[in-house]
N, C-alpha and C positions, 0 to 999 in steps of 0.2 A: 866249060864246066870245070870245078877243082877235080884235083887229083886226088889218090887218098891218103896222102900227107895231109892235106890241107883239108878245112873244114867248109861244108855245103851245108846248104837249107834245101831239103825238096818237098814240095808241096802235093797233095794228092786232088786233084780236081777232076777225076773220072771216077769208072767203076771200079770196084773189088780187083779188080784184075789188072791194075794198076802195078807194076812194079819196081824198084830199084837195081837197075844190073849193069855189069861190064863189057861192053862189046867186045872185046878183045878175049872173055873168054864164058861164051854161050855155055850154058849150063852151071856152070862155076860162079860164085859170089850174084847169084839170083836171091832174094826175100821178099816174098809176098808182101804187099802194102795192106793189111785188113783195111775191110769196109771202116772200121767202128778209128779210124786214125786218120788225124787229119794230115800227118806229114812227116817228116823223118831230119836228125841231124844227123850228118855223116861225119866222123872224127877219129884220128888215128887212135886204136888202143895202144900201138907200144912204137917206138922211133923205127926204123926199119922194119918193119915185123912185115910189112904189106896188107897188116890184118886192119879191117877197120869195126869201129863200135857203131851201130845204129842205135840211137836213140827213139822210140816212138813217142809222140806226143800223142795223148788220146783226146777226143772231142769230149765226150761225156762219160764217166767223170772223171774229174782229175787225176792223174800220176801221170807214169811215165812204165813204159817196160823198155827190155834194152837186149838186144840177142847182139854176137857175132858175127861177121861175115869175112870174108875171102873177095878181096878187089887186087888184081897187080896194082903196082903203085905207079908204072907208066902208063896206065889209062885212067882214060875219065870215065865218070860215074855219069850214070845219065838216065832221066825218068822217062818210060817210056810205056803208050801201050803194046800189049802182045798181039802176038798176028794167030794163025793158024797154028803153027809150029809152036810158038809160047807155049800155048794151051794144052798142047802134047802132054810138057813138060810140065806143066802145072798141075796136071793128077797126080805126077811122080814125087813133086818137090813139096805141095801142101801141108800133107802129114807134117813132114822133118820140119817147115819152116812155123808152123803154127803151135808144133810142140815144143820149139826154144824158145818162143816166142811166151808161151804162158809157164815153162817152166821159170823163167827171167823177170815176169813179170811181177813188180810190187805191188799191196793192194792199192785202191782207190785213194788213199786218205796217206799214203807211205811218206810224203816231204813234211806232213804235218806234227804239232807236237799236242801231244793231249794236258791238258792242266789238270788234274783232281785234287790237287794239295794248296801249297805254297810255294810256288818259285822265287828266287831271292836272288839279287843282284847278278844274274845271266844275261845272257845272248843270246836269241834263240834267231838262228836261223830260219824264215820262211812263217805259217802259219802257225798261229796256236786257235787249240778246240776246246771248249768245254763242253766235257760229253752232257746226255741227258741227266739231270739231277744230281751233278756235282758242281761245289765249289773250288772255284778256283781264286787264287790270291799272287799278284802279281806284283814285288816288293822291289821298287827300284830297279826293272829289267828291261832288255833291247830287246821289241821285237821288230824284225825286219818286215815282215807278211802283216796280215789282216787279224783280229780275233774275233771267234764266233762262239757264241753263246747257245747253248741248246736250251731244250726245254727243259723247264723245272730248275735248273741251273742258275748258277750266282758267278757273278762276277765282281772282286776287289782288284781295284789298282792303285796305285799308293806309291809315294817317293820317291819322284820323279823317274815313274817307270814313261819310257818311251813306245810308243806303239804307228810302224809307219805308216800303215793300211789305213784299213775302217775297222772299226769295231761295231759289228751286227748282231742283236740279238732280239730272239723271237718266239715270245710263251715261255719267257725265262720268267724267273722269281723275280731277282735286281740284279742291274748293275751300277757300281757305284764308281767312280773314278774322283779322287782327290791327292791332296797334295801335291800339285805340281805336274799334274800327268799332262802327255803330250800325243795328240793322234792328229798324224801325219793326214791323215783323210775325214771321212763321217763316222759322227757317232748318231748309232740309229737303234733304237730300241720301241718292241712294238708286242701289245698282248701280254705284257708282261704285269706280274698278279701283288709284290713287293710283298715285304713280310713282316708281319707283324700289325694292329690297329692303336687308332688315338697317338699322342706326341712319342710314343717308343717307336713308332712304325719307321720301316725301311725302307726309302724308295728310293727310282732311278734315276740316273743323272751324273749329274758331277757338281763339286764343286772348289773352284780351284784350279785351274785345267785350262789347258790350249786345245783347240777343236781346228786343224787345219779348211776344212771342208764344213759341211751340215750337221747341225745336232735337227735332230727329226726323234720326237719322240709322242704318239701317239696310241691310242687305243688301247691302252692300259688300263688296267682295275688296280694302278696306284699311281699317286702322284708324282708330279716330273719334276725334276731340280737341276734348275741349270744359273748357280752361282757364282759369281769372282772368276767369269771367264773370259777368255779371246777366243771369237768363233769367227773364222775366215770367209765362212759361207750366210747360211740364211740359220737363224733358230726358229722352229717351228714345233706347237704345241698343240694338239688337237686331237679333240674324241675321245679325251680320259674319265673315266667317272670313276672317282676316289675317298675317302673319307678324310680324306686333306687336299687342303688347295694346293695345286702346284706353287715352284715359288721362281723368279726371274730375278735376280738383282744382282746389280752391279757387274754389266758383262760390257764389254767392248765387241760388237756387230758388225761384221764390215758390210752385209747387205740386209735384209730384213729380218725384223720381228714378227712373226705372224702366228695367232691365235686362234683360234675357233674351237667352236662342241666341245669343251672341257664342263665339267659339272663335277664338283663345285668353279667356279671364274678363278686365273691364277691371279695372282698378287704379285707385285715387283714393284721397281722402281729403281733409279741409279744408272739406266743403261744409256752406252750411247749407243745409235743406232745410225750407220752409215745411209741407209735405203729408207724403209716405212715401218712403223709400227704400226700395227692392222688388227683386226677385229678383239679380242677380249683383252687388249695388251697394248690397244689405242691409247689409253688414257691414262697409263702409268705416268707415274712422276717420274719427272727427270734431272 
């Protein structure tokens, strides 16, 4: 096992009573592994100090909390369960270990970034959110992570912003992606209501746009648009009922087209399609 100069992975595969400790000095640099964590990274906080930083990884939800501990730097770390004697010690150490532990701890959502405005030619490290019922506009920017779209919520993205993840969104208004946008995984949009009726109206999709993975866009009460693209994966269109036709053209497909339960039938034409073109999207010209 590393020492605590050096960096471990420990995993928790028992009960609650699992913990991280130092044989070499019982009582000393002990931390509870909580139930609700799936595992721990162990990592020097300072060169010499002997101190090392636990990081928790939580199972559900997302973050991370992060306490102190106390390991010699001549011994190894090692997961272990407790015997009789542990448990002693584990009435005494709970308390102290559970209270650095939430006093340390970030909320749920703390690596993510919230969008409500217009972001402009950034970086953004990790995720971005759109909360409920805000727009967000994303003008030429890098994101590393995924972006998710809440309810009620709008999503713009626009020249040549970059997005590595997926972009998910569910019982949003729209999302629109154009001019060059780039996702690194699926774009998946679903329940979403667009905004506005007849040829002014808004709806979601892209177009313009590289799709590394799936554009999956169904069950909407607005029509889907998925225009002048390059989609890696499969485009699938299904179960929308809109007061416009969804539209399909001129995309590059690397594996299928596929159609169903849209009302009104989309319209397209121009695509090449690597795989099949399948049910209301058969018969498009090509």
């Amino acid at each position: 096992m590393p020492q605590c100069g050096q960096c471990g992975t420990y995993h928790r595969f028992g009960t609650v009573n699992r913990r991280l400790r130092s044989p070499s000095a019982p009582g000393n640099g002990e931390f509870e592994l909580p139930k609700s964590f799936k595992g721990a990274i162990l990592a020097p906080k300072s060169p010499g100090s002997g101190e090392c930083r636990i990081n928790y990884i939580k199972s559900l939800p997302r973050g991370a909390g992060r306490a102190t501990i106390r390991l010699p730097r001549a011994s190894a770390a090692e997961v272990s369960a407790p015997g009789e004697e542990d448990m002693k010690r584990f009435a005494m150490i709970t308390v102290a270990a559970l209270g650095a532990l939430l006093a340390t701890a970030p909320g749920a959502l703390a690596g993510d970034t919230n969008c409500t405005s217009t972001i402009a030619g950034t970086t953004i490290n990790g995720n971005v959110v759109v909360p409920n019922g805000a727009r967000c506009v994303l003008d030429g920017d890098k994101v590393t992570g995924n972006v998710t779209v809440g309810q009620r919520a709008t999503l713009l993205a626009k020249n040549l912003t970059t997005i590595a993840g997926n972009v998910q969104a569910d019982h949003c208004t729209f999302v629109s992606l154009f001019g060059g946008v780039v996702v690194g995984g699926n774009l998946q949009i679903q329940h979403c209501t667009g905004a506005g009726l007849g040829p002014g109206a808004v709806n979601s999709g892209y177009d313009g746009a590289q799709i590394g993975g799936d554009f999956q866009c169904h069950d909407n009460t607005a029509a889907c648009i998925a225009n002048d693209g390059t989609v890696g994966g499969n485009v699938q269109v299904s179960n929308n009922v809109s007061g416009n036709q969804s539209q399909i053209f001129a995309n590059s497909i690397a594996k299928n087209l596929q159609c169903q339960g849209n009302s009104p039938a989309p319209i397209g034409g121009g695509n090449t399609v690597a795989g099949n073109a399948e049910g209301q999207c058969a018969n498009f010209p090509y």
